[in-house]
N, C-alpha and C positions, 0 to 999 in steps of 0.2 A: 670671545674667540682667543684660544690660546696659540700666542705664533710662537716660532722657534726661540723668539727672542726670550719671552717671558718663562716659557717652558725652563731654558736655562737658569734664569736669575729662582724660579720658584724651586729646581733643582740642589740650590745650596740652602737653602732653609731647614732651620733642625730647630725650632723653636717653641717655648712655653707660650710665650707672647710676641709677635712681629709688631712690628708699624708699619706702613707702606705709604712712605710721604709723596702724595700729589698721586692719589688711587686711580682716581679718573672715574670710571666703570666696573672696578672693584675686582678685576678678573682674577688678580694674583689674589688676595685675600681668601675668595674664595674657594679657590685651587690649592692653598694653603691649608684651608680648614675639611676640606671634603677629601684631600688628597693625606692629611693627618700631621703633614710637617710644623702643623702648628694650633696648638692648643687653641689659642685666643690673637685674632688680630682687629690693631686698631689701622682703621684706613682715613687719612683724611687728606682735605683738602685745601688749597687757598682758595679756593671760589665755589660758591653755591652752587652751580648749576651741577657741576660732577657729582659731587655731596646728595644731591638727592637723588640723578642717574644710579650713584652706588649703592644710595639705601634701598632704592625701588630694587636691582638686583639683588643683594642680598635678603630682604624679605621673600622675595621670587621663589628663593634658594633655603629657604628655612634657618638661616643662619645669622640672626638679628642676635640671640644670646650670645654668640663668640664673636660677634663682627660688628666692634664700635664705628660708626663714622663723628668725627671732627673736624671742624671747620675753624681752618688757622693758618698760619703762615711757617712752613716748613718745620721743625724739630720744637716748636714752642709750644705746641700742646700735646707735647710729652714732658712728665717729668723725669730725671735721672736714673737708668737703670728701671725705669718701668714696663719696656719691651726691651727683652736682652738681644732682638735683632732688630735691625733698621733697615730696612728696603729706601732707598733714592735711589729712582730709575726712570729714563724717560725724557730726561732734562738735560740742557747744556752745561760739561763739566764747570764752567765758573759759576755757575746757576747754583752748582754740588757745592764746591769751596763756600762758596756765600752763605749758604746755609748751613756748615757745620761751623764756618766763623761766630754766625751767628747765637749759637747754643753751643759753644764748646764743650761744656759740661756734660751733657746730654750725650753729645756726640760722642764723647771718650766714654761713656757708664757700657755702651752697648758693642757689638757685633756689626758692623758695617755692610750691604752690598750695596755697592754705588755700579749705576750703570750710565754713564756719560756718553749721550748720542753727540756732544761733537767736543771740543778742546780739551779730550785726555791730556794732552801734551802738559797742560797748564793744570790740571787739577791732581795730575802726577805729582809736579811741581809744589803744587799747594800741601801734599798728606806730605812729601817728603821732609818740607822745611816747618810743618808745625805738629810734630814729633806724632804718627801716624804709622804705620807698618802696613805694608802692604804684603797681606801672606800669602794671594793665590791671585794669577789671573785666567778667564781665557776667554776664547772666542767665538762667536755666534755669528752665524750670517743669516740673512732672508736674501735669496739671489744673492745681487750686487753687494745688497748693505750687510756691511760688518760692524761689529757692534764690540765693544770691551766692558767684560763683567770683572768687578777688583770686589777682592773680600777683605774688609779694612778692619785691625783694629789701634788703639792708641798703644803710644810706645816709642822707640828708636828707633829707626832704619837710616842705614848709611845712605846716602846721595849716590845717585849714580855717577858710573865714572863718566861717562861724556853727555855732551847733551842731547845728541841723537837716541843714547839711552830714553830719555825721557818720552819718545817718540816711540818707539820700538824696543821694550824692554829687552833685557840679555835673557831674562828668565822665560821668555817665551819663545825662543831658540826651536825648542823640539815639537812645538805645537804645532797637529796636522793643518790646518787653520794659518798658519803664520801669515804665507803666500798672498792670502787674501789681505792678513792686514796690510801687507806691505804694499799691494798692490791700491787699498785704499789713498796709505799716505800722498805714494805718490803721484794719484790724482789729483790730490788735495795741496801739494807741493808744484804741482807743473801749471795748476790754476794759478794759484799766488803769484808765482813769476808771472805770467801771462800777463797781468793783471797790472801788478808793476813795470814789470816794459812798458805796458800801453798808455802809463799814468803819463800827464804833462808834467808832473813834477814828482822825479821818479826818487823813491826814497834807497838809492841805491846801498846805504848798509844795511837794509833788511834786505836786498833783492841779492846780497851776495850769500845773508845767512842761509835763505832759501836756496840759492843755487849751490851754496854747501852742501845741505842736507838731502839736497835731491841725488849729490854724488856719492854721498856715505851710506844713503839707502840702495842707492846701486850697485855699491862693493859688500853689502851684505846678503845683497840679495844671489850675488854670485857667488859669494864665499858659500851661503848656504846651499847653493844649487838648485834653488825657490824656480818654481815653473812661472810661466807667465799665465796664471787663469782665465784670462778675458782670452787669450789664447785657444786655451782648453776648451771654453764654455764655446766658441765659433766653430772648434771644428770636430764638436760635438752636435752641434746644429746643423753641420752640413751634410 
């Protein structure tokens, strides 16, 4: 089943050969190959059991000649420049950093889309300081959940100017979508405090970084003129 989420990440593929690290059930792969955005994909996995779910699909699907499956652990059963695109999606953004730490090599020959289900903030962080470019983002929802798709390749990119940046990039400003991310953050921000107020032993300079950032997401959120959606979505329901 193709949900909105995947639909998007297969949307940016324009490729001879993809990879699609940690396939699962092979969906992208094969949406890839029957939809034409990609000549040949290898899909693999770090554990057997998806590995064979995805070859059972793909046999299903007639598409065992363009649809390798490999069992390994993230970018290491690829060699360099051997799929000029790399799909990592699905996974936690330090989960993403670790694995392109991992194979640098590999990671810099190809076409990146990384899609980071939780610690953007920090894998933002990670392509900025080990010289990464990030040339496009945007955004996808299923309901509630919002998701961020980055298409990465190797190279310079300046640091952002603040760290809230890292959070909520400047470049996604005009994106119809924004509202929602922001409305994510700051779920994801009013828990944290929560969380630390309630600790017995309150680590209060992270509880002030957090109480920062919950205020500079506030004043963007007004500068923008960003609608409150949970809003929207209630009184459309009633």
């Amino acid at each position: 089943m193709l949900t909105p989420r995947l639909k998007c990440i297969i949307s940016y593929v324009n490729a001879g050969v993809a990879a699609d690290i940690g396939t699962d059930h092979a969906y992208v792969p094969i949406e890839l190959v029957r939809s034409g955005r990609a000549g040949r994909v290898i899909a693999t996995d770090v554990r057997r059991g998806p590995i064979e779910i995805a070859t059972g699909h793909i046999e299903k699907y007639g598409m065992s000649d363009r649809i390798e499956t490999r069992l390994g652990a993230g970018l290491s059963v690829l060699a360099p420049g051997e799929a000029d695109t790399i799909i990592i999606a699905g996974m936690g953004g330090e989960l993403i950093a670790e694995i392109l730490a991992a194979n640098g090599e590999i990671a810099r020959a190809s076409k990146l889309i990384l899609q980071p289900m939780n610690s953007q903030y920090e894998l933002r962080r990670y392509l900025v300081e080990n010289n990464y470019i990030i040339e496009h983002e945007d955004i996808e929802n299923e309901g509630q959940r919002v998701y961020d798709l980055m298409l990465v390749r190797s190279g310079y990119m300046d640091p952002f100017a603040t760290d809230i940046d890292y959070h909520i990039p400047p470049y996604l400003s005009e994106h119809p979508k924004l509202g929602m991310l922001i409305d994510k953050k700051e779920r994801e921000f009013k828990k944290i405090i929560a969380g630390l107020r309630a600790s017995r032993e309150r680590d209060s300079v992270r509880l002030e970084y957090y109480e920062e950032r919950l205020n500079e997401l506030e004043r963007i959120k007004i500068g923008k003129g960003v609608r409150d959606h949970k809003n929207d979505n209630s009184k459309k329901n009633n």
